[in-house]
PAZAPA-4460 file (N, C-alpha, C; in steps of 0.05 Angstrom, whole numbers, plus 32768, in hexadecimal, padded with zeros to 4 digits):
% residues 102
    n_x    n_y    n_z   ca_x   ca_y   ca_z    c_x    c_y    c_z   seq   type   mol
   7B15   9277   818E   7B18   9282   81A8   7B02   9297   81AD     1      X     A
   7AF5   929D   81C5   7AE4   92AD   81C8   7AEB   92C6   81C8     2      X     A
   7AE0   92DA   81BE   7AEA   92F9   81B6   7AF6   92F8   8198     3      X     A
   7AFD   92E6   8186   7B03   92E7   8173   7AE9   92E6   815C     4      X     A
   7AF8   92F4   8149   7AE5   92F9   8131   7AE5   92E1   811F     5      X     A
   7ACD   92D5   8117   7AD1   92BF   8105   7AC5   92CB   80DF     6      X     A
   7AD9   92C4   80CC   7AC7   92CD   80B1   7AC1   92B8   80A0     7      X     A
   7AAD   92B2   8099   7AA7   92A2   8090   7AA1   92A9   806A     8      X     A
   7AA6   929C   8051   7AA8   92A8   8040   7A95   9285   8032     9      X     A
   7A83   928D   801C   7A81   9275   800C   7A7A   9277   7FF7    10      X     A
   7A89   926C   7FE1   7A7F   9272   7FC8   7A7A   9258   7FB3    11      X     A
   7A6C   9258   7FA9   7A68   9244   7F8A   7A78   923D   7F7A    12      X     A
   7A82   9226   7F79   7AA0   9224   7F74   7AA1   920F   7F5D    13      X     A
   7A85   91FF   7F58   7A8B   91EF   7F42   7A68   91E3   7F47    14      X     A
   7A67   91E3   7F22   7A43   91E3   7F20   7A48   91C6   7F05    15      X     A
   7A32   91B6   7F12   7A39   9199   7EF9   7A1E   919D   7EE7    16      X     A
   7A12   918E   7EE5   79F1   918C   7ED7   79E5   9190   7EF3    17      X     A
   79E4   917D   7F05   79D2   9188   7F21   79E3   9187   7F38    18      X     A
   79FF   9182   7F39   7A0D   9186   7F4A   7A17   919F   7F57    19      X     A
   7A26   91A5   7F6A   7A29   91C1   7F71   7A3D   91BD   7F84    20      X     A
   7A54   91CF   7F85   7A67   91D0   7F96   7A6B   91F1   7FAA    21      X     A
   7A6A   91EB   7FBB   7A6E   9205   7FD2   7A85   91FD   7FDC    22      X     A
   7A95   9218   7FD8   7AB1   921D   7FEB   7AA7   9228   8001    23      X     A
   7AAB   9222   8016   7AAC   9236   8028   7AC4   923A   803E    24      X     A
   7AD4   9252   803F   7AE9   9256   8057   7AE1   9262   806E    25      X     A
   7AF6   925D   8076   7AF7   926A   808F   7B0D   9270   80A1    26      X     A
   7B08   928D   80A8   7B27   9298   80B4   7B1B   92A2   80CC    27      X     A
   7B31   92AC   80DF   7B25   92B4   80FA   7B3A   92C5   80F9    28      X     A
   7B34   92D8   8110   7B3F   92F9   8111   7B49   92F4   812A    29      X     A
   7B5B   92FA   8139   7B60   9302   8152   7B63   9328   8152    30      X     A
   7B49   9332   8154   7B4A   934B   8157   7B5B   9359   8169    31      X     A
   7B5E   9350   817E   7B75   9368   818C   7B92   9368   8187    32      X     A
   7B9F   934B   817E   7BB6   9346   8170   7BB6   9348   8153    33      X     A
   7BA5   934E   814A   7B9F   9361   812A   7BAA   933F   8122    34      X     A
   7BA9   932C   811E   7BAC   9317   8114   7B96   9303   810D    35      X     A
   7B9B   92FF   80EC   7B85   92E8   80E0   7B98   92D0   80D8    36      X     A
   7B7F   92BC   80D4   7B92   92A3   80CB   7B73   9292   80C5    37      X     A
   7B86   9282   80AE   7B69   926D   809C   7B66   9257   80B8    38      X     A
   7B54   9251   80B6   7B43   9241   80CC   7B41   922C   80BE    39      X     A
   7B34   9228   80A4   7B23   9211   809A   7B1B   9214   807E    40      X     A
   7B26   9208   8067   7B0D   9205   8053   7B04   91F3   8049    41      X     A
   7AEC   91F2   803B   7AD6   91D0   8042   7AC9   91D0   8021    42      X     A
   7AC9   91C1   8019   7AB5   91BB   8001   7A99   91A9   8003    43      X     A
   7A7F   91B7   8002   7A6C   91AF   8001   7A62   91B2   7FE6    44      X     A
   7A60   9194   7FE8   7A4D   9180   7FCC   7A2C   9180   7FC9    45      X     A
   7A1B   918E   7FC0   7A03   918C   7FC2   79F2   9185   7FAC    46      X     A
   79DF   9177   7FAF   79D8   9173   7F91   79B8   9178   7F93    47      X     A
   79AE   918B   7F7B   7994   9196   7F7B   7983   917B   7F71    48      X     A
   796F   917F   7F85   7957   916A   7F78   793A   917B   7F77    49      X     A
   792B   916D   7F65   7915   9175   7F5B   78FC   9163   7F75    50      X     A
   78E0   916C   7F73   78CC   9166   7F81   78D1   914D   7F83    51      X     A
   78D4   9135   7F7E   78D7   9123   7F7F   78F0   910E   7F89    52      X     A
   78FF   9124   7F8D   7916   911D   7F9B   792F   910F   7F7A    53      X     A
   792D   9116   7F61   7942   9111   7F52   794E   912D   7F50    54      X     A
   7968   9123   7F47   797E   9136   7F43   796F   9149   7F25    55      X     A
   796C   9168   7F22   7968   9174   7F14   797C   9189   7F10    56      X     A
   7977   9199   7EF5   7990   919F   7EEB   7997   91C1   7EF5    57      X     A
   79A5   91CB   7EF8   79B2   91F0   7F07   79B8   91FA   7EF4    58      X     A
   79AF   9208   7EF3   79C2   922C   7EDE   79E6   9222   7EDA    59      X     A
   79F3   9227   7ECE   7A0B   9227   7ECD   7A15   923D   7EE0    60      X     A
   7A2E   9233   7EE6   7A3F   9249   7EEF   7A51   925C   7EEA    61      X     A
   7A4B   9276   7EE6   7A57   928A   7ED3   7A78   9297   7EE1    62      X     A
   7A80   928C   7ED8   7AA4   9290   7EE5   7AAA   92AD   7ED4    63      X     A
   7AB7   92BF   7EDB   7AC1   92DA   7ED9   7AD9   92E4   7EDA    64      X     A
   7AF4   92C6   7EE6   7B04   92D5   7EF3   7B15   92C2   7EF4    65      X     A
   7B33   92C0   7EF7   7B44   92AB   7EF1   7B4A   9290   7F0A    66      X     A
   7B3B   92A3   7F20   7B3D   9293   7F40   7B21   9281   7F3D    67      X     A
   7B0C   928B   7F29   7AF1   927E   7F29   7AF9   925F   7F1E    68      X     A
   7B05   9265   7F05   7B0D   9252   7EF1   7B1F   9241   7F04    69      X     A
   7B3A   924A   7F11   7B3F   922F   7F19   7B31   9228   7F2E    70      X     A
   7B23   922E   7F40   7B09   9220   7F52   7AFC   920A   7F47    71      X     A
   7AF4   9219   7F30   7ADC   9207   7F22   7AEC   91E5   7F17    72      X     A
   7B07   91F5   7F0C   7B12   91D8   7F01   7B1A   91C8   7F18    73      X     A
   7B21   91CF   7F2D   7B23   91BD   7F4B   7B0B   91B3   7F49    74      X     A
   7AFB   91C3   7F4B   7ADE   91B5   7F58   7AD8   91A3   7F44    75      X     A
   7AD7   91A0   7F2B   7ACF   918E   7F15   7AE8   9177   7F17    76      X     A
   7AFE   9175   7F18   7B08   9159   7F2B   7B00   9158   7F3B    77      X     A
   7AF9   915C   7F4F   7AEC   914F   7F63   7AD4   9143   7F60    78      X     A
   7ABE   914F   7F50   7AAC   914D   7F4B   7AB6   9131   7F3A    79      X     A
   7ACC   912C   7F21   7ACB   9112   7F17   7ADC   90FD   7F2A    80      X     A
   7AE1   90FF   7F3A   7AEF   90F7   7F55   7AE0   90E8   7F6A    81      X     A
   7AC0   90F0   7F6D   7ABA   90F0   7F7B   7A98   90E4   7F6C    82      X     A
   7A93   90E5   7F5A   7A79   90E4   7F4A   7A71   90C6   7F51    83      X     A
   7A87   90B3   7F50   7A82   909C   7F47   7A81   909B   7F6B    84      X     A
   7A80   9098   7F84   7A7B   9097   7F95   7A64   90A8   7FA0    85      X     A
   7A56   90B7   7F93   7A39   90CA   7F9B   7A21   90B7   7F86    86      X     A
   7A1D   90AD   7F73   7A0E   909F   7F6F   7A0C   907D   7F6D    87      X     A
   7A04   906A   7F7B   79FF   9057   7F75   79F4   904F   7F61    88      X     A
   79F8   902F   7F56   79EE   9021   7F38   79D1   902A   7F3B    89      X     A
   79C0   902C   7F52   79A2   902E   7F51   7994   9053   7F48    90      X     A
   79AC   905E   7F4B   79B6   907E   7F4A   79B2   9086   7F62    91      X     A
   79A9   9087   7F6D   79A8   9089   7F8B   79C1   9096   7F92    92      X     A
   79C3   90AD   7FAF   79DA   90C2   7FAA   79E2   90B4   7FCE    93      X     A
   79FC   90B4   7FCB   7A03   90AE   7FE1   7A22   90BF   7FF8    94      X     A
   7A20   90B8   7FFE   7A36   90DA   8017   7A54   90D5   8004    95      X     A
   7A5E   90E6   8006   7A75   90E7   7FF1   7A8A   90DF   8008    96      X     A
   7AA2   90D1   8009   7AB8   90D7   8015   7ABB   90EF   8029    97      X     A
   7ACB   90E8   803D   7AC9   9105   805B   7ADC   9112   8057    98      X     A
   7AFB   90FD   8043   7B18   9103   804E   7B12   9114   8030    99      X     A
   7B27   9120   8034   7B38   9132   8018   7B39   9121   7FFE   100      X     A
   7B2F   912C   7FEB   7B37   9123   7FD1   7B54   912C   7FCA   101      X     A
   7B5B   9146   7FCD   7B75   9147   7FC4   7B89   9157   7FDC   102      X     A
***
């Protein structure tokens, strides 16, 4: 709604050899009724490629915290959930599923 505050939050939620998962939420504020509520949260699948357009490999992801860890293990089912539908026999990467994995 217009006049309302939107917050947008995203974090790194699961790291493969070159795969990468982003959480991102989102809540909205109704500032004059002092009231928030979750809007939306989305998992984006990205996968790093090198000059040439192949998949190359990312830093690991350094988890710290017991909310990191279970992120990460969501995100790594999904990630084996979903693997065999992002590359074709040719390896070739193709759009993952729109609906919900889980």
């Amino acid at each position: 709604r217009v006049g309302n505050f939107v917050i947008v939050t995203a974090c790194l939620a699961f790291v493969s050899r070159s795969t990468m998962e982003v959480r991102v939420e989102v809540v909205t504020e109704d500032i004059k009724r002092e009231k928030k509520w979750h809007a939306l949260t989305a998992s984006f699948i990205m996968v790093a490629l090198d000059d040439q357009g192949k998949p190359t490999e990312v830093p690991p992801l350094l988890l710290s915290s017991d909310e990191e860890r279970e992120l990460w293990e969501k995100g790594q089912r999904r990630y084996q959930v979903c693997k065999g539908e992002l590359v074709d026999e040719a390896g070739e990467y193709n759009i993952c599923r729109e609906e919900p994995l889980f």
